[in-house]
C-alpha positions as CSV (number, residue, x, y, z in Angstrom):
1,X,6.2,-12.0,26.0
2,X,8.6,-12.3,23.6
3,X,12.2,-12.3,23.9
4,X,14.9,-9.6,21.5
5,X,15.9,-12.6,19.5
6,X,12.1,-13.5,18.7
7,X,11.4,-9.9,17.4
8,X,14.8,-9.7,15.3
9,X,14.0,-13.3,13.5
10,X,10.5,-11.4,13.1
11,X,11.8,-8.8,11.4
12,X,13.6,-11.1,9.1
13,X,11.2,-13.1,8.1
14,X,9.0,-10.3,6.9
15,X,11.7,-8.5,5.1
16,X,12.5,-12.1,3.3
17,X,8.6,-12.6,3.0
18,X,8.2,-9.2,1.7
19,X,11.5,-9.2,-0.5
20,X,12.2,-5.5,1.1
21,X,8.7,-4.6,-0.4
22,X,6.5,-2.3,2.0
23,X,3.3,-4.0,3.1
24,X,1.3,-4.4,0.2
25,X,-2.9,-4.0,0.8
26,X,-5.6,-6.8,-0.7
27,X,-8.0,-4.0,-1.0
28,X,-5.3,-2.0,-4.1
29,X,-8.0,-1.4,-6.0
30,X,-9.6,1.4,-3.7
31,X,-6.2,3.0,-3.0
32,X,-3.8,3.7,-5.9
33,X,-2.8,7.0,-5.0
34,X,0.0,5.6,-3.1
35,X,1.6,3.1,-6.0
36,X,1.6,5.9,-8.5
37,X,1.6,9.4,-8.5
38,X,0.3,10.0,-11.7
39,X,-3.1,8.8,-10.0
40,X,-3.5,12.5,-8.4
41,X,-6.7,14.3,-9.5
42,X,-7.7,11.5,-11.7
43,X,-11.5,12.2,-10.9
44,X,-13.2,15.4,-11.0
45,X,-13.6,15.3,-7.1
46,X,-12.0,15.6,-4.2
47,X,-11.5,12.5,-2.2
48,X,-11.0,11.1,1.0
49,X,-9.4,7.7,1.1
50,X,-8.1,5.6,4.7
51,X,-7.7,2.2,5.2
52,X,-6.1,-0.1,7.9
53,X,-4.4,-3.5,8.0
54,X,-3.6,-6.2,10.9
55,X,-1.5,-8.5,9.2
56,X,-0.9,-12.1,10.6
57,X,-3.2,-12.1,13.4
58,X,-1.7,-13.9,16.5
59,X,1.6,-13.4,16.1
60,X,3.1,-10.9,18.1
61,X,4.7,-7.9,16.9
62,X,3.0,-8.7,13.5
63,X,3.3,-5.9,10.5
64,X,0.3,-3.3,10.5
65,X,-0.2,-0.4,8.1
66,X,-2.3,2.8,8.3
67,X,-2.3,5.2,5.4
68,X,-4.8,8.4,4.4
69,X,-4.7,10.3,1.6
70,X,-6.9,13.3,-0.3
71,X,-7.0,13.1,-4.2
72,X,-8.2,16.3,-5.8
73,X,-8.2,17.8,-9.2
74,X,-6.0,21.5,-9.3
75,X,-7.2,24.4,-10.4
76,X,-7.0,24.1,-13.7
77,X,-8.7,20.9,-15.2
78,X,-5.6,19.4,-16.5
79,X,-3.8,19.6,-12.8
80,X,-4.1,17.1,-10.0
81,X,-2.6,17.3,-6.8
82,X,-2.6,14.3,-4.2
83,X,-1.1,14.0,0.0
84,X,-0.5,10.5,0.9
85,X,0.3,9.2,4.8
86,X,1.5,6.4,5.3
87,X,2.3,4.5,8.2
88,X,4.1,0.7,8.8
89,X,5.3,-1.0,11.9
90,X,6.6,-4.4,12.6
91,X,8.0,-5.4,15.9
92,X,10.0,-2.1,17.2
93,X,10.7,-1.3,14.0
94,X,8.8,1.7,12.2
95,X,7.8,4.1,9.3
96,X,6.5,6.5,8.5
97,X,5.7,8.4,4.9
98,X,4.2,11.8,3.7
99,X,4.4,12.1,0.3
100,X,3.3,14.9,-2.5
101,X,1.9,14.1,-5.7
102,X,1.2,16.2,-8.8
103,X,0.3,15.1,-12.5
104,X,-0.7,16.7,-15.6
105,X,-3.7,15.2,-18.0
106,X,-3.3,14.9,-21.5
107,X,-6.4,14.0,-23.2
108,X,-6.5,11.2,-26.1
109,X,-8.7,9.8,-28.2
110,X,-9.5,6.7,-26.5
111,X,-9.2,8.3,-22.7
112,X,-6.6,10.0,-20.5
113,X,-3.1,9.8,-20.0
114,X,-1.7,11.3,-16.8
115,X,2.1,12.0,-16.4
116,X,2.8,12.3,-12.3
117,X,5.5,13.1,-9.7
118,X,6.0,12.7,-6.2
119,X,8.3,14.0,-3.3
120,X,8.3,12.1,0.2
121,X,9.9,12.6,3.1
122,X,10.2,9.0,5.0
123,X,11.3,8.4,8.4
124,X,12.8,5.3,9.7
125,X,12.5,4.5,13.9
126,X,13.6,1.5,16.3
127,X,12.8,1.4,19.5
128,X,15.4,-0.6,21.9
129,X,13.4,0.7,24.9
130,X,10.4,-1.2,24.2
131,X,9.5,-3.1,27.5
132,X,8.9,-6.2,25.1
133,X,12.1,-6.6,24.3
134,X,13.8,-9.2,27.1
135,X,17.2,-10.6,26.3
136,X,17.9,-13.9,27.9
137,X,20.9,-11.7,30.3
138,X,19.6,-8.5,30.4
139,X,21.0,-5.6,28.4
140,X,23.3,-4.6,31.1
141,X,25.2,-7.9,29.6
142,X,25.2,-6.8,26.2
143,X,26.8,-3.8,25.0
144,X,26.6,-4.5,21.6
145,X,22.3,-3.2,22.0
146,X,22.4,0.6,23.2
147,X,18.8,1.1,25.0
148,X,17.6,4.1,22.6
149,X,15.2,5.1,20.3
150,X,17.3,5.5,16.5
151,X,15.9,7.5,14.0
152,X,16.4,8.3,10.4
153,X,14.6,10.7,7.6
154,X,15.1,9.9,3.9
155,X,14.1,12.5,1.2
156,X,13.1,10.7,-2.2
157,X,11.5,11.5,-5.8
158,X,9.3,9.1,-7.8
159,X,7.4,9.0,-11.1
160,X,4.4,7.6,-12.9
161,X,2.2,7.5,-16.2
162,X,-1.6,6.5,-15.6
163,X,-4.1,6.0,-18.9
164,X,-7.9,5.5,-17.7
165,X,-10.9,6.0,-19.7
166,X,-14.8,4.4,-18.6
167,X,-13.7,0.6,-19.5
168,X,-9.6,0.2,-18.7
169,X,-6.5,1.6,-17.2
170,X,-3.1,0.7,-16.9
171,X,-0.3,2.6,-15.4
172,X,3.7,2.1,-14.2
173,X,5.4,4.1,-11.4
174,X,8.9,4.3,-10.2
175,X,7.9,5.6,-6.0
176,X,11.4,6.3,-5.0
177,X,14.3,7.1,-7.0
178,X,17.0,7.5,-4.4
179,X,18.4,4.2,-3.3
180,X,18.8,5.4,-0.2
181,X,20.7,3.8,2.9
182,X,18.7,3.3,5.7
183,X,21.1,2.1,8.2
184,X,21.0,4.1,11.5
185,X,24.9,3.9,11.9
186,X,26.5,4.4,8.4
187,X,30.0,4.4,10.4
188,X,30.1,1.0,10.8
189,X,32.1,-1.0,8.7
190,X,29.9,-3.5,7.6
191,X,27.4,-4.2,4.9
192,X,25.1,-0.9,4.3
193,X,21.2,-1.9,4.2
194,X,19.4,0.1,1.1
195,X,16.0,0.7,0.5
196,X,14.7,-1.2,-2.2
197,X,13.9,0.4,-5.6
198,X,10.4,-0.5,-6.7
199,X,8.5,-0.6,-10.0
200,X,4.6,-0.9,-9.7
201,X,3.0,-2.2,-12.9
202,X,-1.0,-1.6,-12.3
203,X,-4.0,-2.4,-14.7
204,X,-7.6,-3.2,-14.8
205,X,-11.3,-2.7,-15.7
206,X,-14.9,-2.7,-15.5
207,X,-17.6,-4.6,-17.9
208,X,-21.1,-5.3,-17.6
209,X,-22.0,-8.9,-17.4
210,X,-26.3,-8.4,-17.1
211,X,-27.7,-5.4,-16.6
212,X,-27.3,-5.3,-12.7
213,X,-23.6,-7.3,-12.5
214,X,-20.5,-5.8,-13.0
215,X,-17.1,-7.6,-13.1
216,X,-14.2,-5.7,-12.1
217,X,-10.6,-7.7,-12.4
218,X,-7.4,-5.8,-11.4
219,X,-3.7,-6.7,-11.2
220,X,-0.6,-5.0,-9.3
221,X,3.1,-6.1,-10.2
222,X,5.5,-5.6,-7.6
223,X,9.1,-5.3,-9.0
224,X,12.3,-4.9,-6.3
225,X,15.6,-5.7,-7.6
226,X,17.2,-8.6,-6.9
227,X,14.0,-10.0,-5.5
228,X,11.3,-12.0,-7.0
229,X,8.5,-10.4,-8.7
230,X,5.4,-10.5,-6.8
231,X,1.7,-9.7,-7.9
232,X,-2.0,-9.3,-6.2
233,X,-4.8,-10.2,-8.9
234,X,-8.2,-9.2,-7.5
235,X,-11.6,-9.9,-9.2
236,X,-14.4,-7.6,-7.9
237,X,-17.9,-8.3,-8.6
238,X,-20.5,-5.3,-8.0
239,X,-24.4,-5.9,-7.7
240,X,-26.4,-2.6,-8.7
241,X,-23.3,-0.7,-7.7
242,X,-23.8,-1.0,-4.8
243,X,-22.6,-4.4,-3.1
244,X,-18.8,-5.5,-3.6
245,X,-17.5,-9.2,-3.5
246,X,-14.0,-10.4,-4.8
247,X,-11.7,-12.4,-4.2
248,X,-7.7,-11.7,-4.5
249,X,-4.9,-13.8,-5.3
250,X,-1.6,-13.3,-3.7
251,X,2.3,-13.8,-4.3
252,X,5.4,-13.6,-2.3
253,X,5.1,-16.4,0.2
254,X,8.3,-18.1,0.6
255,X,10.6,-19.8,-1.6
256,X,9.0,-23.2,-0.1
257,X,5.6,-21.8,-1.1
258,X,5.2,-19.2,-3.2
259,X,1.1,-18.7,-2.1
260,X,1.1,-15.7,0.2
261,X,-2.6,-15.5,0.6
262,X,-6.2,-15.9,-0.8
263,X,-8.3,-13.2,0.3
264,X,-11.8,-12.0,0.5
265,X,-12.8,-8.8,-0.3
266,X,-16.5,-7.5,0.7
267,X,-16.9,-3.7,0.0
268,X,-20.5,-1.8,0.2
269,X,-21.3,1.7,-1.5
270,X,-23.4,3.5,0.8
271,X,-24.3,6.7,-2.0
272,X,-22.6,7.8,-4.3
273,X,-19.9,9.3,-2.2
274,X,-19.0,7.2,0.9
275,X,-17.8,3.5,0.4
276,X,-16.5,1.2,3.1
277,X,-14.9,-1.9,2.4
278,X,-13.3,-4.6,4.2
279,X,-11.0,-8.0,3.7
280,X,-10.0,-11.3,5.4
281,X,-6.8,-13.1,4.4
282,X,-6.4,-16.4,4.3
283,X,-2.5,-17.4,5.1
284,X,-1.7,-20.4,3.2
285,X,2.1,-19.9,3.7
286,X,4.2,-21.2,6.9
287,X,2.7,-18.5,8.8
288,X,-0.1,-20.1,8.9
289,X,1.0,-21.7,11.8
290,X,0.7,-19.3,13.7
291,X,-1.4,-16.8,12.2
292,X,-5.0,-16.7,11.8
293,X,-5.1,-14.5,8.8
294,X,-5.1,-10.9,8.0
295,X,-7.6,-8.0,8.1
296,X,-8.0,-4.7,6.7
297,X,-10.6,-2.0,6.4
298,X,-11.3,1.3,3.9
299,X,-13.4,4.2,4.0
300,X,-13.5,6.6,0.9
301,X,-15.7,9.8,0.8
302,X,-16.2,11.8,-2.0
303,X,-17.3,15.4,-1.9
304,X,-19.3,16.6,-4.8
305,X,-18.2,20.3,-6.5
306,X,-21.3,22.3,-5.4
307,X,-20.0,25.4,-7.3
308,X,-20.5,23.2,-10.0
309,X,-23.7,21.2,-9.2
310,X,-21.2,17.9,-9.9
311,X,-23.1,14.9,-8.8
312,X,-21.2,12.0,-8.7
313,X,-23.9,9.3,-10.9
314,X,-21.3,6.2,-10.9
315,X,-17.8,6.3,-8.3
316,X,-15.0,4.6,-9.8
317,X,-12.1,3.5,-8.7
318,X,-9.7,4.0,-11.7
């Protein structure tokens, strides 16, 4: 068990490791609705997307992230429309995100450029009643720590372009707007803690290499003021669209050691409409003391338009 001071040094360690960034996922490139809203109804069918990640195994009260979202085209062909979950927790500290996304298509010669926006109501939750939590003399001793559960909603906007065609895309994204502050006791008279407002700079493709190997390399920027700017560079190579190996690059260790992570990435396509992936990080920062590593797991199904007699002959993920 750990002691209250051992969960709040925790939490500051991930917010400095993190530079006030949510919990960024290796596997990116199967999950972009939730960088950039401008990513809604990109394909022609609706899809399922959840994935899962255990980050620093071993140490306790570790961060983990759950998110699901649907992606499906509007009714008009122009129109998508996109719900995104989302759900973090580190120590007795938690969040949780649902967000709307809508973006209109504009067709171009050389592919398709998507304008988005979002809305997302985000709550913020600490739990001083966790039975984890043991001060060295008690909280009866202490009446600076008030045994409750604290809880806080924050309404935000965001923004986002997205070009794709067969080969390439690129896209930026503003996700929140509204600097928001998220302390639970804006009484005090102390420094207020804001959330951090994020760019996300995204782009990527697909080429053939022989006639049954693909090579897929993808890059997300990470841009939170007054923090450094942090990246995930994946390369992805697919046998006969069907098997999925890569490896992924990743920033934002420390100042010491700016090496977060070198990950694995193993996906399989089952058909054409259900994929499930996986990844194992490799902590090569300080953590790695004490952490084994980090895992994470996606599943995305994709529901072909029988009105239509829409096959899907080639999933993409862009």
């Amino acid at each position: 068990m750990k002691t209250i001071l051992t969960y709040i040094s925790c939490f500051i360690c991930a917010l400095s490791t993190q530079a006030q960034q949510d919990v960024l996922f290796t596997q990116f490139a199967y999950d972009k609705l939730g960088y950039n809203p401008a990513y809604a109804g990109t394909h022609d069918h609706i899809s399922l997307n959840a994935i899962y990640r255990n980050q620093w195994l071993g140490l306790d009260g570790s961060p983990s992230r759950f998110a699901a979202s649907i992606n499906f085209p509007g009714l008009d062909q122009n129109l998508g429309l996109g719900l995104h979950f989302d759900k973090s927790s580190i120590s007795i500290f938690d969040k949780t995100t649902l967000q709307g996304s809508y973006s209109y298509k504009i067709a171009l010669n050389k592919g398709n450029l998507s304008l988005g926006m979002s809305t997302s109501l985000r709550q913020f939750r600490v739990d001083w009643t966790d039975n984890r939590l043991r001060p060295p003399s008690g909280f009866a001793n202490d009446a600076s720590v008030d045994q409750e559960i604290y809880t806080k909603q924050i309404f935000n906007i965001g923004f986002g372009a997205y070009f794709n065609n067969e080969d390439y895309f690129f896209g930026a994204a503003i996700p929140r707007l509204n600097k928001a502050i998220i302390d639970f006791d804006s009484e005090l008279d102390t420094l207020q803690a804001t959330e951090a407002r994020l760019i996300y700079l995204m782009g990527g493709g697909k080429f053939s290499v022989t006639q049954d190997w693909e090579l897929s390399p993808q890059l997300l920027l990470t841009f939170a003021e007054a923090s450094p700017v942090q990246f995930e560079l994946s390369t992805i190579a697919i046998l006969r669209k069907k098997y999925h190996i890569g490896l992924n690059y990743s920033s934002g260790g420390s100042v010491l050691n700016p090496i977060e992570s070198l990950d694995l990435i193993l996906g399989y396509q089952h058909d054409n409409q259900i994929f499930l992936g996986m990844s194992y990080d490799r902590t090569l920062s300080e953590l790695r003391q004490v952490s084994s590593g980090s895992l994470e797991f996606i599943l995305n199904y994709r529901f072909n338009r029988v009105q239509n007699a829409d096959i899907i002959i080639n999933p993409r993920y862009y």
